[in-house]
N, C-alpha and C positions, 0 to 999 in steps of 0.2 A: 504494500500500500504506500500511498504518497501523499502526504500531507500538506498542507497550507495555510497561514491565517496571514488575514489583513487586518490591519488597524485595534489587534489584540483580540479576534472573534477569527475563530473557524471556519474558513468556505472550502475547505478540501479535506477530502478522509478519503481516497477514492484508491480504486484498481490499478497500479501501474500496466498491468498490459490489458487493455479492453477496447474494444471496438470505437467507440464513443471517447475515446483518450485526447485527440486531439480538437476535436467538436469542444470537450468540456472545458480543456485549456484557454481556448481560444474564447471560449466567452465569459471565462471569468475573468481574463487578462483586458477584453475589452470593458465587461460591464464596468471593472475597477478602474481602469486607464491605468492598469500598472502591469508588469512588468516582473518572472519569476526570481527572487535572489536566492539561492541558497543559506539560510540563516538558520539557529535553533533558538524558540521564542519560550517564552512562560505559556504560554498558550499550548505550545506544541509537545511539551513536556507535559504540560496535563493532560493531553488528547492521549499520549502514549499509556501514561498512568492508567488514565480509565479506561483505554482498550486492554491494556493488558489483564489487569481486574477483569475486565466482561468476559476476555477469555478462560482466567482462573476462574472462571465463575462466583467472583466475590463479588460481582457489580450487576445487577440487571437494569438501571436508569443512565445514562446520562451527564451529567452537570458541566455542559461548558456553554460558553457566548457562542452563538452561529452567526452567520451571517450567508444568506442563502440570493444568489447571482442568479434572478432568472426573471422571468415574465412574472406577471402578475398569478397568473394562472398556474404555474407555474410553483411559484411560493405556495399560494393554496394547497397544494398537492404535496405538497412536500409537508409545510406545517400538519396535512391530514396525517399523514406517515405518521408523525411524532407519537398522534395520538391511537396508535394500534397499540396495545398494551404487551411486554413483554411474554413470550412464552405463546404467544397467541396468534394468527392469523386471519385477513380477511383477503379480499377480493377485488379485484380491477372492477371490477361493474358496484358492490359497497361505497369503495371509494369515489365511485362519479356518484352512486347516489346522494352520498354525503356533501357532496359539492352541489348539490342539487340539479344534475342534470345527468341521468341514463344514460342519453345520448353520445354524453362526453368521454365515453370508456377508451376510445381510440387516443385520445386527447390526454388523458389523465396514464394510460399505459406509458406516452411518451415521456412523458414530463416525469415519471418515474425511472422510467431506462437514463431521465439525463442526471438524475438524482448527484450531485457530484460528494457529499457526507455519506458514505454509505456507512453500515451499520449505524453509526446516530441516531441518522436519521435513515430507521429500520426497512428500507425497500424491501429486504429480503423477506420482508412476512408478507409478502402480495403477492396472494397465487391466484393462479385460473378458476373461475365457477364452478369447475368438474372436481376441484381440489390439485388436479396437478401442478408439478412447479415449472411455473414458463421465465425465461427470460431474466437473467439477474449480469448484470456489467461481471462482476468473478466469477461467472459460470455457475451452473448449477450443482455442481458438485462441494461447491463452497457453499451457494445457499443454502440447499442440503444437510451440510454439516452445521451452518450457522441453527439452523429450525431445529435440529435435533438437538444441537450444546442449551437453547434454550430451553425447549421441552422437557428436558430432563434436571436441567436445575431448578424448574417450574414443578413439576413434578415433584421431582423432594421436598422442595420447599411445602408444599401442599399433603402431606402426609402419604406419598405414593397415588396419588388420586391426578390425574391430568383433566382440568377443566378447560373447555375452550370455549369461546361466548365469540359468534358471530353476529 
């Protein structure tokens, strides 16, 4: 993974090799009018921190500044993300209804493939309607293992009982 923060808040957590690599650069580089430097921040020190935790499984929340480079629409989608609850899973067609528009599932699938925070901000809990897992920028063998590392610390956490609430 490849990380980035501007102006002390997080706009990069992302895949270094993914399809969408150079699309995501480029519009962060414009949205900000800036420019990548290789540097190590207080910010990106605690990005590390609480990834690592997430993966120790000490951590299933969060807590850093984001700051999220995209459309309007865009934002929406992504702020939805935040609020898929750990351990848990919904849905491309959920999430457009949440945005209040059905319609918009094509729209709202994008805006999630361009997701540039990934785990943060949880893309990988948005699977297909059928339940299968489609489409994640680290491949689905990552998502995969991302949904399972949660499930099972959900899982314990919960007395060996796996709840899911779509």
């Amino acid at each position: 993974m490849i990380l980035g923060a501007y102006d002390n808040q997080l706009c990069l957590a992302d895949w270094r090799y993914r399809k969408m690599r150079s699309a995501v650069d480029q519009r962060l580089q414009k949205g900000l009018q800036a420019s990548y430097l290789e540097v190590d921040t207080a910010t990106l020190q605690e990005t590390r921190n609480q990834l690592n935790a997430y993966f120790a499984t000490e951590r299933q929340e969060f807590d850093l500044p984001l700051l999220f480079v995209g459309t309007v629409f865009q934002q929406k989608v992504w702020n939805a993300l935040l609020q898929v609850p750990f351990g848990q899973t919904a849905t491309y067609l959920q999430l457009a209804e949440k945005h209040g528009d059905i319609k918009a599932i094509r729209a709202v699938a994008s805006a999630n493939g361009a997701n540039a925070i990934s785990i943060i901000v949880p893309c990988h809990r948005i699977i297909g309607s059928s339940g299968e897992l489609v489409g994640y920028a680290g491949g689905l063998p990552a998502k995969q293992k991302l949904l399972a590392l949660e499930r099972a610390q959900r899982t314990h956490a919960v007395g060996g009982q796996l709840h899911l609430e779509f």
